[in-house]
N, C-alpha and C positions, 0 to 999 in steps of 0.2 A: 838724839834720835838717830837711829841706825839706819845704813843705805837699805836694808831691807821694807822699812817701813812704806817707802815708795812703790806702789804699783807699777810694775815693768811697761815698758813700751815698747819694747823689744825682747823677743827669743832668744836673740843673741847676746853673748859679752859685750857689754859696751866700756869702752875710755871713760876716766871723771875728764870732763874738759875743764881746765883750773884758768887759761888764757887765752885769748883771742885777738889777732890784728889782721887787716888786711881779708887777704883772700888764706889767712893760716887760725887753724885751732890747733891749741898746743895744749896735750894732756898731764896727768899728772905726775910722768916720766920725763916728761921737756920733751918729747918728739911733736913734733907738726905734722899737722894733718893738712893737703892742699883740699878747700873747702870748694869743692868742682861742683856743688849744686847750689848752694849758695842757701843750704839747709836743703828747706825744701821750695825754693824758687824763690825765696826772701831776703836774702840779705843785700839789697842794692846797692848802700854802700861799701858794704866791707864790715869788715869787723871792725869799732871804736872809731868813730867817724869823730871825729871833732865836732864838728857842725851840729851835727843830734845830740850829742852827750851837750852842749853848751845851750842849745837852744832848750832841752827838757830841764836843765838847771836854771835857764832864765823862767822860763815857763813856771816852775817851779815858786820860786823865791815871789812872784806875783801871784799868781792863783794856781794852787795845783787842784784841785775840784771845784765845778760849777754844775750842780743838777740842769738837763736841758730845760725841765717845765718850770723851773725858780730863776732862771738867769741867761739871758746870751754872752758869749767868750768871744773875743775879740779873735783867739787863733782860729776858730771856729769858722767865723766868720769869712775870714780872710784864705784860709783854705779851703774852701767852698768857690771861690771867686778863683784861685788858682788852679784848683784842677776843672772847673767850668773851661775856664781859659783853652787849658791845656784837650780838652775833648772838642772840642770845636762844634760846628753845628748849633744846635741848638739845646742842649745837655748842660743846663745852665741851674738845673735846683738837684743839690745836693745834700746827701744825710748820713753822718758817719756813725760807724760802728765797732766791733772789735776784731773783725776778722772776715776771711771771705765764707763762711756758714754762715754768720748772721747776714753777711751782702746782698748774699744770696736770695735769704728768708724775708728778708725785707722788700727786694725786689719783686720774688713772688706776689708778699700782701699788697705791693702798689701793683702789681699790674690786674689783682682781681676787684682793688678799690677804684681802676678807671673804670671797668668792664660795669659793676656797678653802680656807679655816678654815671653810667649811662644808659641805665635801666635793663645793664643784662646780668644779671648774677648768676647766672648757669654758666658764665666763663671762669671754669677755676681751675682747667686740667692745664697740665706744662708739660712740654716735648721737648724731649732732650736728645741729645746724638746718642748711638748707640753703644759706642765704649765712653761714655763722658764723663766725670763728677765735678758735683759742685758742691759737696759739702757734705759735713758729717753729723751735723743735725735731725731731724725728721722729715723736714718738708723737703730740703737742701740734698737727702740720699735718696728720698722717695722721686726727684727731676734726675738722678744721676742716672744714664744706661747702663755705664760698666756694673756689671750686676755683684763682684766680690766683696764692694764696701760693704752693701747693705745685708749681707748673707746671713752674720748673724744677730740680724736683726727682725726679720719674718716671724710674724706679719705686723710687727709694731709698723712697720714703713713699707706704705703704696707704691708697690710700682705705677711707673709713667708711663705714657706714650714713646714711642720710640722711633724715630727716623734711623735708615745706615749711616754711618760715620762718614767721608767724603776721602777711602782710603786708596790711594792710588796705586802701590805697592802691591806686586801680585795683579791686580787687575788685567786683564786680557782685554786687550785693545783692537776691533776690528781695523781693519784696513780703508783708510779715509774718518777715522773718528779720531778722542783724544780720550783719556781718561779723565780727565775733566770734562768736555762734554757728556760721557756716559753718568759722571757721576751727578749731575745737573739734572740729565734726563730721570733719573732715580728719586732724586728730592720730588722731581714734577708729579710722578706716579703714587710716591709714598705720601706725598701732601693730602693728595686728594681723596684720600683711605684715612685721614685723620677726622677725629668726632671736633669737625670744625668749630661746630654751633657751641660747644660746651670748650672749647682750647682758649684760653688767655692769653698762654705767652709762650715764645718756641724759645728754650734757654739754650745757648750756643756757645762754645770757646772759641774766645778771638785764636789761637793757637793752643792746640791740647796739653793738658799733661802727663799726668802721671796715669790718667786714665788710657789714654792713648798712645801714651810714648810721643807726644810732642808732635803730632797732628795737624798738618798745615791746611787747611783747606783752598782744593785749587781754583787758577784765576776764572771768577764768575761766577763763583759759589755764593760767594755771602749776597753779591749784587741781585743773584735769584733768587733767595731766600727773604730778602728786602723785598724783592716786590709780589711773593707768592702771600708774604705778612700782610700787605697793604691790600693785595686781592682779594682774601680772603677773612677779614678784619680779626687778625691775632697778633699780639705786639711780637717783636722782638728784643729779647736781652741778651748783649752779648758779655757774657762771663770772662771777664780782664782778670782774676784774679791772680794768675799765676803769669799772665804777659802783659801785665800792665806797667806804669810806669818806667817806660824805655828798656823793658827785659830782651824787646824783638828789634831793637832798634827806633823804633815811634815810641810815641807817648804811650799809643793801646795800640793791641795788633789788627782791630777793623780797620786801623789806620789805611793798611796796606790796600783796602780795598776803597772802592769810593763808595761803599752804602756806610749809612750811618744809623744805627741802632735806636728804639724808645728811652730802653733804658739798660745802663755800662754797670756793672759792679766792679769792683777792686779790694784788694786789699794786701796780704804777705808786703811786697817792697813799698809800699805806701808809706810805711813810717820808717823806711831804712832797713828795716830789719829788728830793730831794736826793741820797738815796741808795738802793741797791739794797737792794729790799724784799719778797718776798712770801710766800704761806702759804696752807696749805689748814688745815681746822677739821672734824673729824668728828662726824659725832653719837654720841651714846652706843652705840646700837644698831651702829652700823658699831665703835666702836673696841674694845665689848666681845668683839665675835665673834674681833677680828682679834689681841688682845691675850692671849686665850687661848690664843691659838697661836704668835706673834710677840712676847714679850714687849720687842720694840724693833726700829724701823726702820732696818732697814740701808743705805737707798737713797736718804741724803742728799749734800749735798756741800760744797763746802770753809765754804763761808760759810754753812751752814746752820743758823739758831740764832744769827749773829752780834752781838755783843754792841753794837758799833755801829751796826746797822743798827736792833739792835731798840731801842735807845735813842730812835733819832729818830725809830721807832713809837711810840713813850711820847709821844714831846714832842708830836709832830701829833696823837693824841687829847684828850693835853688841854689845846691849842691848840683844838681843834675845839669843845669844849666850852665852852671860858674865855670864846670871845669869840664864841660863839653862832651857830656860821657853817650850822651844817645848819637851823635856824629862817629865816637869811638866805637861804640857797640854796634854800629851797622860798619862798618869796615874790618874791625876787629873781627865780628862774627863771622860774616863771608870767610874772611881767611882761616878762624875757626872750623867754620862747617866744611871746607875744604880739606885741613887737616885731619880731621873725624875722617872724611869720605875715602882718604888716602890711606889710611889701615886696611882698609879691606886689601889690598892688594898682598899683603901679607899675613892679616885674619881672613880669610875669605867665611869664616861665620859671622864676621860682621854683615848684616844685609840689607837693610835700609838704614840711612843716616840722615835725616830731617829734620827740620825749625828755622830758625831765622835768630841772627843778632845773636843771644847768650842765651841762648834756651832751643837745645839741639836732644832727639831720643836717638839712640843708638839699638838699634834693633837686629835681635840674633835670628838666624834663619841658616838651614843647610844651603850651602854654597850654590849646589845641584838644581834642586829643585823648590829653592826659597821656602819648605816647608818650614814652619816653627817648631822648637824642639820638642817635646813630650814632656809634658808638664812636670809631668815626677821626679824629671831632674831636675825641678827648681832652679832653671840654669840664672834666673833675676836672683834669687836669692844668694847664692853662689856666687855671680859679678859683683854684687856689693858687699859680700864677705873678701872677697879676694882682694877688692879696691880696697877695704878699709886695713887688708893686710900691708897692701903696698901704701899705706897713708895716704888714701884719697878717701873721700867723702861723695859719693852718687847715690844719685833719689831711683828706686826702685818704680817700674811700669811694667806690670806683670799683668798679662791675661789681654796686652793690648790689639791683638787681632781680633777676637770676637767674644771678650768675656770668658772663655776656658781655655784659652789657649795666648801663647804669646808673649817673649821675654825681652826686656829694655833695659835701658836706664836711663835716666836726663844728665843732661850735663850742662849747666846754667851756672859758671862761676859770678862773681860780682862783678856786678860793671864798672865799677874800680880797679879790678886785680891788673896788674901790670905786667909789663910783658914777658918778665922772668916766673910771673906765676903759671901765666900762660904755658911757659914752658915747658915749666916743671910739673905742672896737670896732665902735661900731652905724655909727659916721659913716664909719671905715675900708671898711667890710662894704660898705655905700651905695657908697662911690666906685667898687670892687672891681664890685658888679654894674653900674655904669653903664659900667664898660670892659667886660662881659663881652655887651652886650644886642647890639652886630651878630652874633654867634654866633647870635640869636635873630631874624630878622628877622619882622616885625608878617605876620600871614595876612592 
């Protein structure tokens, strides 16, 4: 079979990647690439982890497939009880999947199956932030705000509801207010404009991604969106997929806050990176209502539950734990996000630098007057042609101001990579914007 045979995923040239370790891909030149996003926010280990490769071979040699409606898996099982564990509260029933689309899509169908086990089935609408995604399925693009995923796909896929983003940047701030406060007062106003009676669930990202450019929301946010949910009887799911498993330095990134969600999905670093991984987690209160009535979910699918997949969730938790890497990635990362913030001093088009722990957007804006550049120069497409020139590897957030506008990148290495990788991402990063600064010429 010839490389043409494959449907492209990209416009551009891409590398054959032949090798992989650590925090490096090495193509079919022998050059290394420093792997600065860690794909696409997924690889938590690193490349060829021991611990995953050993545990999908043990996993293996015992049962490598168990249908979920013909058999319960012992990995299964037992990774259900450890990311419970690891979510705290009370997010104790668990159901894995393959990815953060299906997490997504499945959270959805549970939170329209409590609305119904309670005698409302006119709750089936989802509100999502306004540059958000959660997936690239149907239901999953049709809750996403950022509106570019779903573009060509109209009208196979409904738009959602849509709250503003909670973007601080740029924000004009009166005199005795915060932007966090204003953006609080906003959610209040925008709440109460939503078709309540028929809203489910408001789907949220513990920390943005790619939709946003790594979108922190400020302190108070999530704690008022908890209790506008509870006011106003619509769940909350907060979307972990791309900051969950110790990406921000916690377990999930609502960590950061003290509300605690209905129902968490996850998935990308969930299995290391290795293999396809993901889940949603309900709370007691959602699984009890829904379980009275449904005493099992019919609307999984093939690998649902898979005993391999959840095997190398086993290994990567405790991995994650063994060798102390969510303590590292919250120390690590500050100094991180620090080194990011300190480019501008030298790119002054670098203009917001935001996230937490290994999951940071670097966002371009004129120096002056923080406009974002003019879409035409595709200046996102551009930073990660130029980064892959200088052997780096960064996830494109394009459009993350408001859907037409707005150019980023993620920069989310492994929480593994060490401190020479570190290094030499920062030096990569450096060469990458010094090709990128005629794009910016001095005012």
């Amino acid at each position: 079979m010839t490389a043409s045979a494959l449907i492209p995923s990209s416009a551009r040239s891409l590398p054959l990647a032949v090798a992989a370790k650590g925090a490096r891909i090495y193509d079919e030149a022998g050059l290394d690439y420093i792997d600065a996003s860690s794909g696409p926010l997924a690889v938590t280990l690193g490349h060829g982890h021991p611990r995953v490769l050993a545990a999908i071979a043990d996993q293996f040699n015992a049962v490598d497939y168990a249908h979920r409606t013909q058999f319960r898996n012992p990995a299964a099982e037992r990774l259900a009880v450890l990311v419970a564990e690891r979510l705290g509260g009370d997010l104790g029933h668990v159901m894995f999947v393959s990815g953060g689309s299906e997490a997504n899509e499945i959270a959805m169908k549970f939170a329209h199956m409590y609305w119904a086990a309670r005698g409302l089935p006119d709750k089936h609408l989802f509100v999502s932030s306004s540059v958000s995604y959660h997936g690239n399925t149907a239901g999953a693009l049709g809750a996403s705000g950022q509106p570019r995923y779903a573009a060509n796909y109209r009208p196979l896929v409904r738009a959602g509801e849509t709250i503003t983003a909670p973007q601080v940047y740029r924000l004009a701030v009166p005199e005795g207010s915060s932007a966090g406060a204003q953006c609080i007062a906003r959610l209040r106003s925008e709440f109460s404009r939503l078709d309540l009676r028929r809203t489910a669930a408001v789907l949220f990202e513990g920390i943005g991604g790619s939709g946003s450019g790594a979108l922190v929301p400020p302190p108070g946010f999530l704690e008022e969106l908890r209790a506008l949910c509870d006011a106003h009887d619509v769940l909350w799911i907060s979307d972990e997929v791309m900051s969950g498993f110790g990406r921000t330095g916690k377990w999930f990134a609502f960590q950061h806050s003290g509300a605690v969600p209905d129902i968490v999905t996850f998935a990308k670093g969930a299995g290391g990176g290795a293999v396809p991984l993901g889940g949603a987690a309900l709370s007691r209160k959602v699984w009890g209502e829904i379980s009275a009535v449904y005493p099992a979910m019919s609307g999984g699918h093939t690998f649902t539950n898979a005993p391999l997949a959840c095997a190398a969730g086993i290994a990567t938790i405790e991995a994650l734990e063994e060798e102390h890497l969510l303590p590292r990635v919250a120390a690590q990362g500050a100094w991180l996000g620090a080194r990011l913030r300190a480019l501008r001093a030298e790119f002054p088009f670098v203009g917001d630098v935001r996230g937490a722990g290994y999951l940071w957007g670097v966002e371009f804006a004129d120096p002056v007057t923080a406009e974002p550049p003019d879409p035409a120069l595709d200046v996102t497409g551009k930073a990660v042609a130029a980064a892959a020139a200088s052997r780096l590897i960064v996830y494109p957030a394009r459009y993350c101001v408001d859907g037409t506008r707005g150019d980023a990148i993620l920069i989310g290495p492994p929480l593994t990579a060490t401190d020479e990788e570190l290094d030499e991402l920062l030096a990569r990063l450096h060469a990458t914007l010094a090709s990128l600064a005629p794009l910016f010429p001095a005012p």
